[in-house]
C-alpha positions in Angstrom: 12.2 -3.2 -14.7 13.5 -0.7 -12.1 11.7 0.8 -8.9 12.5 3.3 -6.2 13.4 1.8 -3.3 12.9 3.6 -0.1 15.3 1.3 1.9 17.7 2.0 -0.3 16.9 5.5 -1.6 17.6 4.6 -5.4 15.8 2.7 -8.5 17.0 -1.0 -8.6 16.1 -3.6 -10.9 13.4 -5.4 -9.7 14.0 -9.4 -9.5 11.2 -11.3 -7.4 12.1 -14.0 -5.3 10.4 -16.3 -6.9 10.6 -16.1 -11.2 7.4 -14.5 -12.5 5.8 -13.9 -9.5 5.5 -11.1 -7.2 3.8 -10.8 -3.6 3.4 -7.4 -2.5 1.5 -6.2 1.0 0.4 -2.4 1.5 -0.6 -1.3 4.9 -4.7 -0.4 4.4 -6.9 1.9 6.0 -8.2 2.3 9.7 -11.7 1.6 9.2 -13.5 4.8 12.0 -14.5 7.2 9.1 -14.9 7.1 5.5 -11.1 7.3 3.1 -10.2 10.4 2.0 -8.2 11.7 -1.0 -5.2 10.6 1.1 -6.4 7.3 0.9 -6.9 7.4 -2.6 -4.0 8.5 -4.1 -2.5 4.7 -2.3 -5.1 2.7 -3.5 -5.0 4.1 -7.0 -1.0 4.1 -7.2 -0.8 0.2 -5.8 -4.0 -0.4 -8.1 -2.0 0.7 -11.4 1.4 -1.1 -10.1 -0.4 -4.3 -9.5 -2.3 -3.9 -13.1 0.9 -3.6 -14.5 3.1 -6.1 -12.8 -0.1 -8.3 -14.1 0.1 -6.8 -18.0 3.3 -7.8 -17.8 2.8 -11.5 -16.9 3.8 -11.6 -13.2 1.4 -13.3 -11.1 0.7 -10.7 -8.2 -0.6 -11.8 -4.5 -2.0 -8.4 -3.8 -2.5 -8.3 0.4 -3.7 -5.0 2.1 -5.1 -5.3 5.4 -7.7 -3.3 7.5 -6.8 -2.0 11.0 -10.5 -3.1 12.5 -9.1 -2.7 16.3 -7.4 0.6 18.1 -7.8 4.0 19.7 -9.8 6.1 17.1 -12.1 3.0 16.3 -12.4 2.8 20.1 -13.6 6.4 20.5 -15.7 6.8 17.4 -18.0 3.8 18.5 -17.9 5.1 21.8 -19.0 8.4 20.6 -21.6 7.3 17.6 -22.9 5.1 20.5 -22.7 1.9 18.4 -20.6 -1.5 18.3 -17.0 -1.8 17.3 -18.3 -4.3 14.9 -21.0 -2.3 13.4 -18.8 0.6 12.7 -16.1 -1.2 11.0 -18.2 -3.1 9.2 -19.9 0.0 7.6 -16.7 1.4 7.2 -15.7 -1.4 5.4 -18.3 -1.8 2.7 -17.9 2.2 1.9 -14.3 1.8 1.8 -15.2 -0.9 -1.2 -17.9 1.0 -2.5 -15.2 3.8 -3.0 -12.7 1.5 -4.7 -15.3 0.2 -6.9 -16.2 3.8 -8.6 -12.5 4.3 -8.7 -12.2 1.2 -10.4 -9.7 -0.1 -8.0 -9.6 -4.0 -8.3 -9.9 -5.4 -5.0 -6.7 -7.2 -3.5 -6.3 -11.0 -3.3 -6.3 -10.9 0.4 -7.8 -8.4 2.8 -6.9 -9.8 6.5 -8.2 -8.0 9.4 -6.2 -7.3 12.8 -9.0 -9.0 14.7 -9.0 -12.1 12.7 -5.4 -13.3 13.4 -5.0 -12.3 17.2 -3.5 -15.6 17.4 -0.8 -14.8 15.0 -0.3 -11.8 16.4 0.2 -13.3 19.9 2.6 -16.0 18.1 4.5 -13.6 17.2 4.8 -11.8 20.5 6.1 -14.3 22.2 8.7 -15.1 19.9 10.0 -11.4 20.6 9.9 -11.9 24.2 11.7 -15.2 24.1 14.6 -13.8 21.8 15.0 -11.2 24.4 13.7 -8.2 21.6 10.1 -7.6 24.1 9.3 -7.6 27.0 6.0 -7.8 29.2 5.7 -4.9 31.9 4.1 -4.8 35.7 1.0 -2.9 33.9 -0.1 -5.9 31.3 1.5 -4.2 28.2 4.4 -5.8 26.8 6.9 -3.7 24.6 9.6 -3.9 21.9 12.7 -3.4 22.8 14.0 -0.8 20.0 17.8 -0.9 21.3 18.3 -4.6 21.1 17.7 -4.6 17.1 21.0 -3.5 15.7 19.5 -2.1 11.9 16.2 0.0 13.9 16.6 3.7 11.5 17.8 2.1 8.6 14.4 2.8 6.4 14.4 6.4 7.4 18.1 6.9 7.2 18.2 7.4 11.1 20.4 7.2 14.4 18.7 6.0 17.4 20.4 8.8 19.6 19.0 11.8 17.6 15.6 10.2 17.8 16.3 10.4 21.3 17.4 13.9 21.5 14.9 14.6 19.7 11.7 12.8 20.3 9.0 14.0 22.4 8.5 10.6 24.7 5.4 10.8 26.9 6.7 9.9 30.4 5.8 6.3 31.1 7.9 4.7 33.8 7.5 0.9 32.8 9.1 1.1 29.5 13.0 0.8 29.9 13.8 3.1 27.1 11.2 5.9 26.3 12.0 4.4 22.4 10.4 1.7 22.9 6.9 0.6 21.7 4.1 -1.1 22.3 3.3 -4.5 21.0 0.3 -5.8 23.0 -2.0 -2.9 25.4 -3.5 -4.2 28.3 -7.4 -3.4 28.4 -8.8 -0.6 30.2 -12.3 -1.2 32.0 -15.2 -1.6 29.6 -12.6 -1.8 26.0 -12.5 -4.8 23.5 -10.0 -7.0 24.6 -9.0 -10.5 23.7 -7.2 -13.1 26.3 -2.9 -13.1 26.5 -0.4 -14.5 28.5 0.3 -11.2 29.7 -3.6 -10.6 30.3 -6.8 -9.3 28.4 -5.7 -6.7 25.7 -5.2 -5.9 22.7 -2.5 -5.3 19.7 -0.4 -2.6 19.0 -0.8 -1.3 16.0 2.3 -2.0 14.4 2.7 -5.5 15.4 -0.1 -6.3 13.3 1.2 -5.7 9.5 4.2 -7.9 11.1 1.8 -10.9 11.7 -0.1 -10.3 8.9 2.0 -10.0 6.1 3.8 -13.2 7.3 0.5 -15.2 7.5 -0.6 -14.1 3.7 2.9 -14.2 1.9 5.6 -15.5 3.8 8.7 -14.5 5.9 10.4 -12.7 3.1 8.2 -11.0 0.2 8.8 -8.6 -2.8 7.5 -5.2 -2.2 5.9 -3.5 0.7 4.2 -0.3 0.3 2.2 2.4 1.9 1.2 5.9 2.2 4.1 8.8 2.8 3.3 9.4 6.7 4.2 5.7 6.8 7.9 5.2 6.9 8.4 6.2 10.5 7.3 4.8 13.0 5.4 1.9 11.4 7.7 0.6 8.6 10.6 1.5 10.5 9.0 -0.4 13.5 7.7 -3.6 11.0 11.3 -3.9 10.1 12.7 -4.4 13.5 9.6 -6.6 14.9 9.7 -9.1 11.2 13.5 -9.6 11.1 13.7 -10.1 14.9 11.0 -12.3 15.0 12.2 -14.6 11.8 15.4 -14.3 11.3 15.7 -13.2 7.3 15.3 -10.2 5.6 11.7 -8.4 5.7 11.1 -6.9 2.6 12.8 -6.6 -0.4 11.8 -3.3 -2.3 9.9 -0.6 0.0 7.7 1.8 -2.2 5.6 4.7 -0.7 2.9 6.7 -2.5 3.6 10.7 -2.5 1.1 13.0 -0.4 -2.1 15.0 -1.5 -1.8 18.8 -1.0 -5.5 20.4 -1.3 -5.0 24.2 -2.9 -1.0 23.3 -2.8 -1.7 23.1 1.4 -1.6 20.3 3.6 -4.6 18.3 3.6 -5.9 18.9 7.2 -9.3 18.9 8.9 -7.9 21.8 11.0 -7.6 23.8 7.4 -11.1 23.2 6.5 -9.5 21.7 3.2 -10.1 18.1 4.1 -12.2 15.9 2.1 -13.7 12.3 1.9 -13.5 9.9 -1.6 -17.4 10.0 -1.6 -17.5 13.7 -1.2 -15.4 14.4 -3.9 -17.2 12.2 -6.1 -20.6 13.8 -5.5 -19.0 16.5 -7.8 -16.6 15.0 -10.0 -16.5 12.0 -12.4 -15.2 9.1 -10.6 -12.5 8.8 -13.8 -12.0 12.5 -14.0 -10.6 12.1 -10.1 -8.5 9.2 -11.1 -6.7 10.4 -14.2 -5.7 13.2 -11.7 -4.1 10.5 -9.1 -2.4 8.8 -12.7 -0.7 11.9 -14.3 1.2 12.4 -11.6 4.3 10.2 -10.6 3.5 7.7 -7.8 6.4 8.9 -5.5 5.4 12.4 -6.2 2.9 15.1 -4.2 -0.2 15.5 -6.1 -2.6 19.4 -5.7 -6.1 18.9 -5.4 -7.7 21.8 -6.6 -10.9 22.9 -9.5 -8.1 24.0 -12.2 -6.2 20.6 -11.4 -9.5 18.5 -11.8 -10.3 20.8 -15.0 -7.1 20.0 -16.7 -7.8 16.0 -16.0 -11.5 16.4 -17.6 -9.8 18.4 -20.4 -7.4 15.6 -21.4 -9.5 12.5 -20.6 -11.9 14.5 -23.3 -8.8 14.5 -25.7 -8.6 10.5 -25.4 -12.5 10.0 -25.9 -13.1 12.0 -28.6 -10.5 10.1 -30.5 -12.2 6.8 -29.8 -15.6 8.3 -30.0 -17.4 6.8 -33.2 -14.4 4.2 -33.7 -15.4 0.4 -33.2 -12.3 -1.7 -31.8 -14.4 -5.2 -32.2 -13.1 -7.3 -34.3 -9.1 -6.3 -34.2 -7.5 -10.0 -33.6 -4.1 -8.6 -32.5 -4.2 -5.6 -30.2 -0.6 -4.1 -29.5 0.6 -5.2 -32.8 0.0 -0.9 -34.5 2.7 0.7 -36.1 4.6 3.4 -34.0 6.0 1.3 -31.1 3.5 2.9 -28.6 3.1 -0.6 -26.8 7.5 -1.1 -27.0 7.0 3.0 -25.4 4.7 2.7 -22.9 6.3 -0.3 -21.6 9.9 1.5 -21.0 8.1 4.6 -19.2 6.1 1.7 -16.8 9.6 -0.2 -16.8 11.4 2.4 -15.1 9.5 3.1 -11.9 6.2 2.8 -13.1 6.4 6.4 -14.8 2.8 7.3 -15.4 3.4 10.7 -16.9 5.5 9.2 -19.4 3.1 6.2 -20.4 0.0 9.3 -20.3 2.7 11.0 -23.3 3.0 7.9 -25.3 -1.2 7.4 -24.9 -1.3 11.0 -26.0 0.7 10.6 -29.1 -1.3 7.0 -30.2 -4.8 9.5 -29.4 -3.2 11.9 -32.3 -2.1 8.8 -34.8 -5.9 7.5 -34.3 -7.5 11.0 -35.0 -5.2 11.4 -38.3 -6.3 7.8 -39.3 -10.0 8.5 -39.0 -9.8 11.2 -41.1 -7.0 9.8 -43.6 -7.0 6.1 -43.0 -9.9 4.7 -41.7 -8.9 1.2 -42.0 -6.7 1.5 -39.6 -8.4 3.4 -37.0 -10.3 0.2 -35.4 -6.6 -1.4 -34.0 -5.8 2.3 -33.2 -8.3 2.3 -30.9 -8.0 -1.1 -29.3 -4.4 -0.7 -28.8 -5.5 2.9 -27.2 -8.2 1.1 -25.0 -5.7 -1.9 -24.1 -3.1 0.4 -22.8 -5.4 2.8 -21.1 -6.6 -0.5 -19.2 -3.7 -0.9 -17.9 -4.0 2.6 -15.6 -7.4 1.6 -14.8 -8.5 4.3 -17.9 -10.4 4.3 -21.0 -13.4 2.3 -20.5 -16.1 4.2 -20.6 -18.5 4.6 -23.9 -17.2 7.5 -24.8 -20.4 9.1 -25.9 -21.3 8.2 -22.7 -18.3 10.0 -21.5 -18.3 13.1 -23.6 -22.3 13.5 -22.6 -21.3 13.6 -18.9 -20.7 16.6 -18.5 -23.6 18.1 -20.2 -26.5 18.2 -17.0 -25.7 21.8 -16.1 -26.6 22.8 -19.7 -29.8 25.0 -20.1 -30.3 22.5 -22.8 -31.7 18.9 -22.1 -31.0 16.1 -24.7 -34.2 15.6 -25.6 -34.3 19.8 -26.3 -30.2 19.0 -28.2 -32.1 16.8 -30.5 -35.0 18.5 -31.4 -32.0 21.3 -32.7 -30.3 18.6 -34.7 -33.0 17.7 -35.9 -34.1 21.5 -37.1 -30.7 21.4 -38.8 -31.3 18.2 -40.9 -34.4 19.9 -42.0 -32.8 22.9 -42.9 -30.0 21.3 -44.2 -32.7 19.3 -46.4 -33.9 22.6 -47.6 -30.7 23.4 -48.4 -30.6 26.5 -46.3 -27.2 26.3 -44.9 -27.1 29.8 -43.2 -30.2 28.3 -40.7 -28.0 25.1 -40.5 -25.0 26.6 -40.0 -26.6 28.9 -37.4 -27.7 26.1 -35.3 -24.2 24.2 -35.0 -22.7 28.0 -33.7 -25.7 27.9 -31.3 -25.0 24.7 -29.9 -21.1 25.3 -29.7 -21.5 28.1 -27.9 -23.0 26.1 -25.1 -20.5 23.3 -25.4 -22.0 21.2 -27.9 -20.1 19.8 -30.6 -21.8 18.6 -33.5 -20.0 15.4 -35.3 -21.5 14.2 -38.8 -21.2 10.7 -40.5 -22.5 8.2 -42.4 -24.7 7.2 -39.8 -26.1 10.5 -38.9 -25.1 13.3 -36.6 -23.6 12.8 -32.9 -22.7 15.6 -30.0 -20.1 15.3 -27.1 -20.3 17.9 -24.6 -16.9 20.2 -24.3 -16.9 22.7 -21.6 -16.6 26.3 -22.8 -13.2 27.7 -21.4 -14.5 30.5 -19.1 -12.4 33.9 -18.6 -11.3 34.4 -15.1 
């Protein structure tokens, strides 16, 4: 297995540090408002590497954490006129209920920043007593960003052009305006927990550092986040972990690519900015996340109605193959001629290549549409090994009637009004007058509705009509 590593700026082969098993931590969200596509596209992309890791028999400790404690949670509880508690909270159970119709599995460990102040403090002092932090006249105490030899190596940069070209807010008890904060003192009136230094609270970098160490150790495998996160925060993990302990921080780095809305910046100043939940009060929950799959993890994804279109499109391809194909019963799933399991696992082998493993899904969707019509026998395994793999991106597991019938609520046409049509059509089929029946299937497909017969009767999935621009 190979993965891009952003330390290192190249694919490596991936060897854990301890045999078949893998502890990875990825920096969560600040719980003030509800996630946002952004937010999405990391905790689909870490979702998928952890399912996979898992398929192929590593046992993953999964950690992301929630920021529950700075600035912007200090000002949107302040402004909401409600307690720090009750707004994270609430943020916190719609953050899961997002996840949850995303089918993102929940990690194995979710700390919170106010649950291990004392770690945090730990931690702290160790820096100040190594001579890496120290504790200014105004009660915050900061890291000294000079005194760690390797600072810039994750983001490839030298501390003197951050200098020159920074723009440092003037604050006369720092010593170098590089450095940064690692505990704030409290300001009259703010949530603030007791310190040698006095009452405060963390920065918000020092907390992924005490974190991350609590859940998986001084060393772990892979650390990952969202692209805005390299600099400062990774950058400034690095130098506050490896000062602190001594040993190398992380092995593998791996950073999700951004979400461009309309092939723009997602930005609330753009008006093009928009919330998991919104989105979903439009779009299938699966339709969204075969969007965040097709594209590679590391690379930008465009939000936009033709992009969303395209994914409903192609997730239609998959379930209209498995629709009327029963998979119970197959004993050994991934064991189909073809080599789509041998496939898909070299495209997820080399940098978890989504795209790739979508192709190879692709290609086992055609094999178990010729096998319905030619080999029947062989269609139930098809469609479990289809279903098995699909799993693995978090796809695929709907009912695929189910599915296919989704779509179908903007019709003029309601089911109970589709089947009293199909039903018109047996009789005229019946009657043998095929012209009438023949009529009604060109009625239906004009509105989307494709008729399926069979032994057991007749069946419709909903296909959109492809409208002219």
């Amino acid at each position: 297995m190979q993965i891009y590593n952003t330390l290192t700026r190249r694919k490596e082969p991936f060897t854990p540090i301890e045999p078949a098993k893998v502890r990875m931590y990825v920096c969560g969200m600040t719980v003030y408002d509800y996630c946002h596509l952004g937010h999405a596209r990391v905790m689909v992309a870490f979702d998928v590497i952890t399912r996979y890791l898992r398929h192929r028999g590593y046992d993953v400790t999964y950690v992301r954490n929630v920021t529950d404690i700075d600035d912007k949670i200090l000002r949107r509880a302040d402004e909401n006129g409600e307690t720090i508690s009750s707004l994270t909270e609430r943020m916190i159970e719609a953050m899961h209920e997002d996840e949850a119709r995303l089918s993102v599995l929940p990690p194995n460990h979710e700390p919170r920043a106010t649950r291990h102040i004392d770690d945090i403090l730990a931690m702290i002092e160790t820096l100040i007593s190594k001579g890496y932090a120290y504790a200014a006249d105004n009660g915050d105490v900061y890291y000294r960003v000079r005194r760690f030899e390797g600072y810039g190596k994750l983001n490839n940069r030298d501390l003197d052009e951050m200098r020159s070209g920074a723009r440092v807010e003037v604050d006369e008890h720092k010593e170098d305006p590089l450095d940064f904060v690692l505990w704030k003192a409290a300001k009259p009136g703010e949530a603030s927990w007791p310190s040698p230094w006095g009452e405060g609270r963390p920065g918000w970098h020092i907390e992924c550092s005490a974190m991350s160490k609590c859940c998986l150790g001084e060393t772990f495998d892979i650390h990952g986040g969202g692209p805005d996160l390299t600099f400062p925060h990774h950058e400034n993990e690095i130098a506050q972990s490896e000062a602190a302990n001594g040993k190398p921080f992380v092995n593998t780095w791996m950073h999700a690519g951004a979400v461009r809305v309309n092939h723009e910046k997602m930005s609330k100043s753009l008006g093009n900015f928009f919330t998991i939940r919104e989105v979903l009060e439009h779009h299938d929950p699966e339709v969204v996340r075969y969007l965040l799959v097709a594209s590679h993890y590391r690379s930008a994804i465009n939000y936009a109605p033709e992009s969303l279109a395209e994914a409903r499109k192609s997730l239609e391809r998959f379930y209209n193959a498995l629709e009327g194909v029963a998979p119970e019963g197959v004993e050994s799933p991934g064991e189909v001629d073809g080599g789509f399991d041998e496939r898909f696992t070299a495209a997820m082998d080399d940098d978890f290549n989504t795209p790739e493993a979508l192709s190879v899904l692709f290609d086992l969707a055609r094999e178990l549409n010729r096998a319905k019509k030619e080999s029947p026998g062989e269609a139930p395994a098809l469609a479990a090994e289809l279903g098995r793999l699909g799993a693995v991106l978090g796809l695929l597991q709907q009912d695929p009637a189910t599915f296919l019938k989704a779509g179908a609520g903007d019709l003029p046409l309601s089911e109970e009004q589709i089947q009293a049509k199909i039903d018109e059509r047996a009789a005229a089929k019946k009657a043998r007058d095929f012209v009438a029946a023949d009529g009604i299937r060109d009625e239906l497909a004009a509105l989307g509705i494709i008729l399926k017969d069979s032994r057991e009767g007749t069946s419709w999935v909903f296909e959109k009509p492809d409208v002219e621009a």
